[in-house]
C-alpha atoms as one frame of an Amber mdcrd trajectory, in Angstrom:
protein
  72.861-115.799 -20.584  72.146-112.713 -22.973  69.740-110.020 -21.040  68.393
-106.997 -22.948  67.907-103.669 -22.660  68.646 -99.818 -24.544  67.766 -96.775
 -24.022  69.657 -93.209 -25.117  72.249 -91.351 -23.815  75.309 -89.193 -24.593
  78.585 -90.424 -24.146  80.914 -88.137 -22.200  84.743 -88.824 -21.416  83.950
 -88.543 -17.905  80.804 -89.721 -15.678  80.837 -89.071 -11.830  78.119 -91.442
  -9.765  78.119 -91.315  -6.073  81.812 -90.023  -4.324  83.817 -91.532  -7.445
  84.265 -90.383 -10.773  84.631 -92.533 -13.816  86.787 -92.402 -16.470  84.673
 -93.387 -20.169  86.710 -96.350 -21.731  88.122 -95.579 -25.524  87.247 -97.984
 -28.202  90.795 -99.269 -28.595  90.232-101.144 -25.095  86.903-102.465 -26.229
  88.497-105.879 -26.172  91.050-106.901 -24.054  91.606-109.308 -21.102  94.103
-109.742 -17.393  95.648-113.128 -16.949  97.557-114.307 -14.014 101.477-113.715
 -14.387 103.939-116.065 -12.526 103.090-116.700  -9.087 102.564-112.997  -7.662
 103.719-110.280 -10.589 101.060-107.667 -10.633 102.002-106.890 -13.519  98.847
-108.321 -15.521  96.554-106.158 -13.837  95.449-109.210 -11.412  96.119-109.965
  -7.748  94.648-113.524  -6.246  95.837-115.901  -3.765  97.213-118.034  -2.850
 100.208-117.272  -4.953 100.813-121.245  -5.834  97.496-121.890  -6.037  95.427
-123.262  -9.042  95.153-119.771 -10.174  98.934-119.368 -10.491 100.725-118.947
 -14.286  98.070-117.658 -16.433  95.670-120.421 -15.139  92.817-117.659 -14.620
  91.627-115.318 -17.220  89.067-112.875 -17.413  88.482-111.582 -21.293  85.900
-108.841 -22.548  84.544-107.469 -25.671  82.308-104.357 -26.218  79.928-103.538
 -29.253  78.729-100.234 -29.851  75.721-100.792 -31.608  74.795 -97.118 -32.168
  71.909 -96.943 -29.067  73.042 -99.019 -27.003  76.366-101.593 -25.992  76.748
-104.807 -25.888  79.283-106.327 -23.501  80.318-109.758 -23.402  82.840-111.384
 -20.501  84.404-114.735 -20.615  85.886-116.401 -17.286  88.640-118.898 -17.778
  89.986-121.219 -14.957  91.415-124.760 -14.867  89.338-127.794 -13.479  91.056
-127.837 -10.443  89.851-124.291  -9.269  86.773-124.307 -11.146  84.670-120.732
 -10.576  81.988-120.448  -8.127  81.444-116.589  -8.659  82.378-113.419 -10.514
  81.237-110.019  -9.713  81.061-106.993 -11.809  81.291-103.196 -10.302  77.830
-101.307 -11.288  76.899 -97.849 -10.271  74.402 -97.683  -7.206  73.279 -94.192
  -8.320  73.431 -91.423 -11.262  74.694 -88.301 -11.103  71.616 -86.582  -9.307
  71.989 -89.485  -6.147  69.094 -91.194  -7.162  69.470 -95.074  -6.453  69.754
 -97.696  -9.945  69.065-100.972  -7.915  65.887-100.790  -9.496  67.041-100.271
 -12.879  69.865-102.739 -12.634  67.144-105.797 -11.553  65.608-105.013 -14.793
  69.034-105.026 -16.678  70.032-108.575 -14.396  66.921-110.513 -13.904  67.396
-113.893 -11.967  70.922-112.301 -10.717  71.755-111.249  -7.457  72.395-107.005
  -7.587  73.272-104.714  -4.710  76.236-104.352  -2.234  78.502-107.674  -0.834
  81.697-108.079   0.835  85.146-110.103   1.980  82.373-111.721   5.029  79.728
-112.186   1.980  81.209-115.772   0.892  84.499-113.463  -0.791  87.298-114.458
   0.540  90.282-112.055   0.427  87.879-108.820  -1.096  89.898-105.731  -0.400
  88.031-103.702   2.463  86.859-100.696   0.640  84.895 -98.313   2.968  84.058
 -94.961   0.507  81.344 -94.367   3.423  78.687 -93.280   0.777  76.365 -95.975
   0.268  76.708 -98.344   3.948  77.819 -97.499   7.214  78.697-101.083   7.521
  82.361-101.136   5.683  82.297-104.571   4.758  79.116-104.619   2.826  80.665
-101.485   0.794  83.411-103.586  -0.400  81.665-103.517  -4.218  78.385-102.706
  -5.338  77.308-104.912  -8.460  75.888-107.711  -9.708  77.054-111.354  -9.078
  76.980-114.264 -11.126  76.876-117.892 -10.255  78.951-120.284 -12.443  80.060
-123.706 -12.268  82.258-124.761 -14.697  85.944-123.832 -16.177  84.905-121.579
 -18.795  81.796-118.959 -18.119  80.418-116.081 -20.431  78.103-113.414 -19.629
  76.388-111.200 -22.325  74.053-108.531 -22.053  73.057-105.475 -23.938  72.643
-101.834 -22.138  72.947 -98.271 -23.122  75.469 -97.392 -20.432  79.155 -96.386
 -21.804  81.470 -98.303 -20.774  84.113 -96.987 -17.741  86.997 -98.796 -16.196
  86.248-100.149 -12.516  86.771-103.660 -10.538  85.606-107.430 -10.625  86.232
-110.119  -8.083  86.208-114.070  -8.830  85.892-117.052  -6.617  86.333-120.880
  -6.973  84.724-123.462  -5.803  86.870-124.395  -3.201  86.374-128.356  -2.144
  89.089-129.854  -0.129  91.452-126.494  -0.744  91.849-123.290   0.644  89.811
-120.885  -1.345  90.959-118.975  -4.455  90.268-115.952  -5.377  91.184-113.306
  -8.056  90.465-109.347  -8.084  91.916-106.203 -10.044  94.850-104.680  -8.736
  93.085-100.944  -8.600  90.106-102.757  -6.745  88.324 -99.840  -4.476  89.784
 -97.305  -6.635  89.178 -95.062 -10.211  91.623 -94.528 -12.894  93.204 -90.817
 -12.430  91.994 -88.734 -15.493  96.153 -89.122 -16.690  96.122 -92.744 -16.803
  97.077 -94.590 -20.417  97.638 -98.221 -19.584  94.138 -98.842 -17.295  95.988
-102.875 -16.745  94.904-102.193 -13.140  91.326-102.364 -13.888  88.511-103.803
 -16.639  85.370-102.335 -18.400  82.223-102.128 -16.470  78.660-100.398 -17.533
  78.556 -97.068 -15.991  74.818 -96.118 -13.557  75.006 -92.636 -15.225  72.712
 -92.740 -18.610  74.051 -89.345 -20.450  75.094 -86.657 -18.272  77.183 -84.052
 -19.105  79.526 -84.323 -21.740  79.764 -84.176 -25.197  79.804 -87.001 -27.769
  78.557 -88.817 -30.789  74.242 -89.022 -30.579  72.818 -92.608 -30.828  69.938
 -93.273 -32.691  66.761 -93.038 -32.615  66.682 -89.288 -32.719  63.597 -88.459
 -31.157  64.119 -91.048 -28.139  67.714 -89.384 -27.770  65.949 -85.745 -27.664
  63.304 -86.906 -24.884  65.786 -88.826 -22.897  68.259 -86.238 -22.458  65.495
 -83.580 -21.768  63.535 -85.457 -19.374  66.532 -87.629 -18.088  66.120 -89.509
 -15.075  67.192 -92.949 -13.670  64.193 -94.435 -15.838  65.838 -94.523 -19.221
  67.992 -97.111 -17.874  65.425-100.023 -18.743  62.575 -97.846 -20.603  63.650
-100.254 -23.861  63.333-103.516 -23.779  63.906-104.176 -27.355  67.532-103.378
 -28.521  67.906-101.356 -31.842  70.335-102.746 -34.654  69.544-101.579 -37.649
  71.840 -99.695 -39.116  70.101 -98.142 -41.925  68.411 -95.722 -39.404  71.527
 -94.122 -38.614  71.334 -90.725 -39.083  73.495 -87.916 -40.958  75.967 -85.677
 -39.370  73.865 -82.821 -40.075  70.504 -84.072 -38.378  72.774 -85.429 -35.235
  73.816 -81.328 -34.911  70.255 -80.297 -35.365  69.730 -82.688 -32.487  72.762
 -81.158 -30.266  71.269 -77.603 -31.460  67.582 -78.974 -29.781  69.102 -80.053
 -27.056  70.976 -76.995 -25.843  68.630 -75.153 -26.455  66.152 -76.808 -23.604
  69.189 -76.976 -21.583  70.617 -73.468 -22.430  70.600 -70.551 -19.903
């Protein structure tokens, strides 16, 4: 499943959408992955149940990869599991708003056509979700359990790819099986409901996710084209998310250190004092 879209933003080390703040993730943890360890050990950034389930000793695996293509990302997730606990599910964490509390859903249905986007819970067919209640988006505490996008799957092996201009920041998945004639299984991120503090080194307790938040304050490296990274950082808005449908990758439009600081100079100018 590959779905498309780019638009232009900055990329600070630190977005805030809604009542959390998100912490930008560094290109050395562009690819990485969280495996089950042992029955129970925590230790691989994972917690699931039951502990000797099918999902026990590294039999579930989660794996990710992140291109910066210049304009825009491309991320890429592979689910592992054995044919005993095939996957039903997976859900990623997406912003429900940028910084200026204006609501993505929109946006996101453009980013994830044919995929279900929007807020679910433990009682939402996810058995064993942490109950996370931030009391900004619902009232109702178990549909604020995670606010993303799901996908279906039906196999032992399932990859998702899809090209957006939101940075990547750390924040929480949640996997189901099939179930059948056993109890459900189910795997989540150990820092599930919660953000990185802006100390953290090791981020095990969480994976990549495309921030709601395209630019915002911050400094960072300009992505090409020039002009649409001007416009969109002037005008800004929760629009840019999907105004591209086509994603940029050639590289031979790249432009020169000194026209990306006569961009930064345009830019704060219009957004000087």
């Amino acid at each position: 499943m590959l779905m498309v879209v780019s638009a232009a933003l900055l990329v600070p080390m630190v977005q805030s959408n809604s009542a959390r703040a998100s912490i930008v993730v560094t290109t050395s943890f562009y690819a990485g992955s969280r495996t089950t360890l042992g029955t129970s050990s925590p230790a691989g950034g994972l917690a699931w149940n039951p502990a000797d389930g099918n999902w026990s000793d590294g039999k579930f695996k989660i794996e990710w990869g992140i291109v910066d293509n210049g304009s825009d990302f491309t991320y890429s997730y592979t689910v592992t599991t054995p044919d005993n606990g095939k996957l039903s599910h997976w859900i990623l964490e997406l912003s429900p708003k940028d910084n200026n509390g204006e609501s993505l859903e929109a946006d996101w249905n453009l980013v994830f056509p044919g995929d279900e986007v929007g807020l679910t819970g433990s009682q939402s067919g996810n058995p064993g979700m942490p109950d996370v209640d931030d009391g900004d988006v619902s009232t109702d505490a178990d549909k604020d359990d995670i606010w993303g996008v799901r996908f279906e799957a039906s196999g032992t092996v399932t990859t998702v790819t899809f090209t957006t201009s939101q940075v990547p920041v750390w924040g929480d998945f949640y996997a189901k099986d099939g179930g059948g004639k056993h109890d459900p299984v189910y795997a989540y991120n150990v820092g599930f409901g919660t953000d990185p503090s802006g100390s953290e080194t090791a981020f095990t307790n969480w994976i990549p996710r495309p921030d709601g938040q395209p630019g915002g304050g911050g400094g960072g490296a300009i992505p090409e084209p020039a002009s649409i990274v001007v416009w969109s950082l002037i005008a800004g808005g929760a629009a840019g998310l999907a105004s591209l449908r086509k994603r940029r990758s050639d590289s031979s439009s790249r432009w020169s250190d000194d026209r990306r600081e006569a961009i930064f100079a345009v830019i704060e100018g219009k957004a000087g004092p």
